[in-house]
Kinemage of the C-alpha trace (Angstrom):
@kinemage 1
@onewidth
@group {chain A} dominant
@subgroup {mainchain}
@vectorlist {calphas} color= white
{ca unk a 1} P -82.019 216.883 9.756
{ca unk a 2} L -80.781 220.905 8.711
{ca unk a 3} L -82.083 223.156 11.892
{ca unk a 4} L -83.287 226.508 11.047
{ca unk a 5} L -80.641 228.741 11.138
{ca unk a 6} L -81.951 231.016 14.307
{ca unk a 7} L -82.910 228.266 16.593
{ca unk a 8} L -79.402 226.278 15.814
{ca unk a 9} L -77.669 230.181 16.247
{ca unk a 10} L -80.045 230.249 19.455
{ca unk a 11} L -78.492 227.094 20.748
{ca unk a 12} L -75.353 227.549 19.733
{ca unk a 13} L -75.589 230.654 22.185
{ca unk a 14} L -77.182 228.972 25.228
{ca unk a 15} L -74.105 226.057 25.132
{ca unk a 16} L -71.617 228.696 24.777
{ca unk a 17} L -73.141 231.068 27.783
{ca unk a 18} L -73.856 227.675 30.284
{ca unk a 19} L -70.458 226.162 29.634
{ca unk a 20} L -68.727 229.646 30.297
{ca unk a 21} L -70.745 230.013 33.499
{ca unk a 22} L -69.629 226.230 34.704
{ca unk a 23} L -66.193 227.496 33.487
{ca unk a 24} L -65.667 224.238 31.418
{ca unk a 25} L -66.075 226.663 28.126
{ca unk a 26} L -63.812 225.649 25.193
{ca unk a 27} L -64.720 225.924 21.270
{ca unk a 28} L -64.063 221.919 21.366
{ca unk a 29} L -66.205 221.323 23.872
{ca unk a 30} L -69.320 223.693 22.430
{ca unk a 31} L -69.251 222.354 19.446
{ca unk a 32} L -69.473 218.338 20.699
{ca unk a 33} L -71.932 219.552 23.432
{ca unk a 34} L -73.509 220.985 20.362
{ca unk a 35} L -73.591 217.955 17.906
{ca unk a 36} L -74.803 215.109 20.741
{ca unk a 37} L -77.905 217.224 20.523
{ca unk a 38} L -78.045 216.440 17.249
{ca unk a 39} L -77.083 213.273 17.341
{ca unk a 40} L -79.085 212.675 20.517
{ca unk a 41} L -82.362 214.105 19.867
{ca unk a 42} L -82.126 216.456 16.631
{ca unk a 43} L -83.062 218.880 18.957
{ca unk a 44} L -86.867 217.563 18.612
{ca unk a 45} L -87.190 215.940 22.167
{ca unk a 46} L -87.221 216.141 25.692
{ca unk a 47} L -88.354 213.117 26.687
{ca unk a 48} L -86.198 209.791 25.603
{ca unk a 49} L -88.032 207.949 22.389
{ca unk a 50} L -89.758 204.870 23.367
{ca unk a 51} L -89.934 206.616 27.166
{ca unk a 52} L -86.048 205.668 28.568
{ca unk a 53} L -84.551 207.386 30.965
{ca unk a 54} L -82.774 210.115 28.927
{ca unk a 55} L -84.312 213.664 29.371
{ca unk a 56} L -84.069 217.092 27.200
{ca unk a 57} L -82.171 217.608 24.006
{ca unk a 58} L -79.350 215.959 24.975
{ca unk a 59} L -81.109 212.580 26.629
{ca unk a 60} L -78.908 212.776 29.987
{ca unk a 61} L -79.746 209.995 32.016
{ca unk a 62} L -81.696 210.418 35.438
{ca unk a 63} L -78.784 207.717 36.791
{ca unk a 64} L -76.026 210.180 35.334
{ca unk a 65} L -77.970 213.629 36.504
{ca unk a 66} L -77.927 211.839 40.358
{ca unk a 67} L -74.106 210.225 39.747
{ca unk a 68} L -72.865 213.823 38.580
{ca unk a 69} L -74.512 215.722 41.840
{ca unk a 70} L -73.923 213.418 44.080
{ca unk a 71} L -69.941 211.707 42.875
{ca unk a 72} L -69.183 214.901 41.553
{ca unk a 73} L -70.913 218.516 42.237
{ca unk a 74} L -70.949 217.212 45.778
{ca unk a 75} L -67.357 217.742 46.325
{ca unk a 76} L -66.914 220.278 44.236
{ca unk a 77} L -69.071 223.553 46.203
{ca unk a 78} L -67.795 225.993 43.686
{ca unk a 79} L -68.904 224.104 40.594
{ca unk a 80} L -72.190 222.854 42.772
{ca unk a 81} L -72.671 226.594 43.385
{ca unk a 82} L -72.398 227.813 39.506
{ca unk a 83} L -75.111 225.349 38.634
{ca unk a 84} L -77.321 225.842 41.396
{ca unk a 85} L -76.985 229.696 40.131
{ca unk a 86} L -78.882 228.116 37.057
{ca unk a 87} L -81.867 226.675 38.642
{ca unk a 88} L -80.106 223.516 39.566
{ca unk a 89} L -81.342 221.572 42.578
{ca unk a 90} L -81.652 218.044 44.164
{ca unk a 91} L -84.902 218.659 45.013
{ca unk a 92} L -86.636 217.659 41.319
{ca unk a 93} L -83.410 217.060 39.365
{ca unk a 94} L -84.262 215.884 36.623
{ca unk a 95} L -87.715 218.049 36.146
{ca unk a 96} L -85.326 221.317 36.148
{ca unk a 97} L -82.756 219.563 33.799
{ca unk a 98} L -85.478 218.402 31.563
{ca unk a 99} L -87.113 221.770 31.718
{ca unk a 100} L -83.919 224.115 30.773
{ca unk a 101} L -81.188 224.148 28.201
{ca unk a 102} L -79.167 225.510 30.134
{ca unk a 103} L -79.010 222.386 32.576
{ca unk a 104} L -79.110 219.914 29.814
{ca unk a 105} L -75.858 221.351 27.975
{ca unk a 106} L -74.046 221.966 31.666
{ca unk a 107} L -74.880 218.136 32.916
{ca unk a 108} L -73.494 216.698 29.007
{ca unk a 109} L -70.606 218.828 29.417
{ca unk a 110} L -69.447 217.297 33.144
{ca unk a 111} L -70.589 213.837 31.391
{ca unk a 112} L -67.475 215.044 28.799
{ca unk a 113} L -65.572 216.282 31.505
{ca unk a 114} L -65.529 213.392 33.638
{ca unk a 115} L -63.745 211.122 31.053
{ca unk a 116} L -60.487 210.129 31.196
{ca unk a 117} L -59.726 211.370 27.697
{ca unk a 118} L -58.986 214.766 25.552
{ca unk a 119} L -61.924 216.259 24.302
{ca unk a 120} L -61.225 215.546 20.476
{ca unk a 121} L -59.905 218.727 18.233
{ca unk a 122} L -62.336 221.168 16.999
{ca unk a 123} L -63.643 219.961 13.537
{ca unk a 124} L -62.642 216.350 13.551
{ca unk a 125} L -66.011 214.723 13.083
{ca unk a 126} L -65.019 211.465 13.033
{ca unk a 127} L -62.787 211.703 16.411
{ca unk a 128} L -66.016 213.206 17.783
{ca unk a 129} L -68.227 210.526 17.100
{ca unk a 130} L -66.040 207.937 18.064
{ca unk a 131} L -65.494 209.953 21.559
{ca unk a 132} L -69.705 210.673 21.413
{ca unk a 133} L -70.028 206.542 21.517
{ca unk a 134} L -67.230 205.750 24.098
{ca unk a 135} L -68.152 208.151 26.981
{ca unk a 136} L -71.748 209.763 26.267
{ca unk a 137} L -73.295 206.984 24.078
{ca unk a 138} L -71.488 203.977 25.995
{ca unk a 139} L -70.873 200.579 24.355
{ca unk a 140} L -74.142 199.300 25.956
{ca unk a 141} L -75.914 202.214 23.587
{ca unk a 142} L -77.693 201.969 20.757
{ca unk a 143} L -76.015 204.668 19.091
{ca unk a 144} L -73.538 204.430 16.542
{ca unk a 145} L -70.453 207.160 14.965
{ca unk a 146} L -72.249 206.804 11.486
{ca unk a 147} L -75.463 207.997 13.653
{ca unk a 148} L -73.616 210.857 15.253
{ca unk a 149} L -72.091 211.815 11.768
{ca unk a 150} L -75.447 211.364 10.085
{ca unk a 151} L -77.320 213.535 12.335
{ca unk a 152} L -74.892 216.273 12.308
{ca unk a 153} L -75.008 216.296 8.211
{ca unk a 154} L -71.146 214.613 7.981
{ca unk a 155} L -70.736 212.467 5.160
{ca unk a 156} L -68.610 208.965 6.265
């Protein structure tokens, strides 16, 4: 599904602003923050389909919010102190994630950074999705590359 061109310009700007502000910015890692909203929720949803446990437009995991603030933010006080600068706090996790961009495109972009592999190139589609379904999707996931492809308007 096509976005309108203002709201996908919109969020194009609100990935680009939170990952500068978690300094973990790069056009590679925008644009597949980017398209696993699209391939995640077609930037229609904030609450998982069918009532999982994936919240906002990019269906983060309550397990994954908790593993990233308490495995990871936890020993990192500057990075801890960037997101808590954008609302972010233990105290109702995964309310304030479900209720700001900002927090959704900042907790899939640790969920990229903490795997053990380079972000694929900017533009490779296919090296995206495959990357998507390893580390964001997961084997166990129903998701599939031809899904992330499809929903991002990439003929396979």
């Amino acid at each position: 599904m096509k976005l309108n061109k203002n709201f996908e310009k919109d969020i194009k700007e609100i990935i680009d602003f939170a990952l500068k502000g978690i300094r973990k910015y790069s056009p590679e890692a925008a644009q597949l923050v980017f398209r696993t909203g699209m391939a995640e929720s077609g930037y229609r949803q904030l609450s998982q389909y069918g009532g999982g446990p994936g919240v906002g437009y990019f269906q983060v995991e309550e397990n994954t919010i908790r593993d990233i603030s308490e495995n990871f933010l936890l020993y990192r006080p500057e990075q801890k102190a960037m997101v808590m600068g954008f609302g972010f706090d233990d105290a109702g996790a995964i309310e304030r994630v479900k209720g700001s961009i900002i927090l959704q495109a900042i907790f899939c972009r640790y969920t990229y950074w903490r795997a053990p592999a380079a972000l694929p190139k900017l533009n490779d589609s296919k090296a995206q999705a495959e990357y998507w379904k390893k580390w964001y999707n997961t084997e166990g996931g129903k998701g599939t590359p031809e899904h992330f492809l499809e929903a991002n308007g990439i003929m396979y």
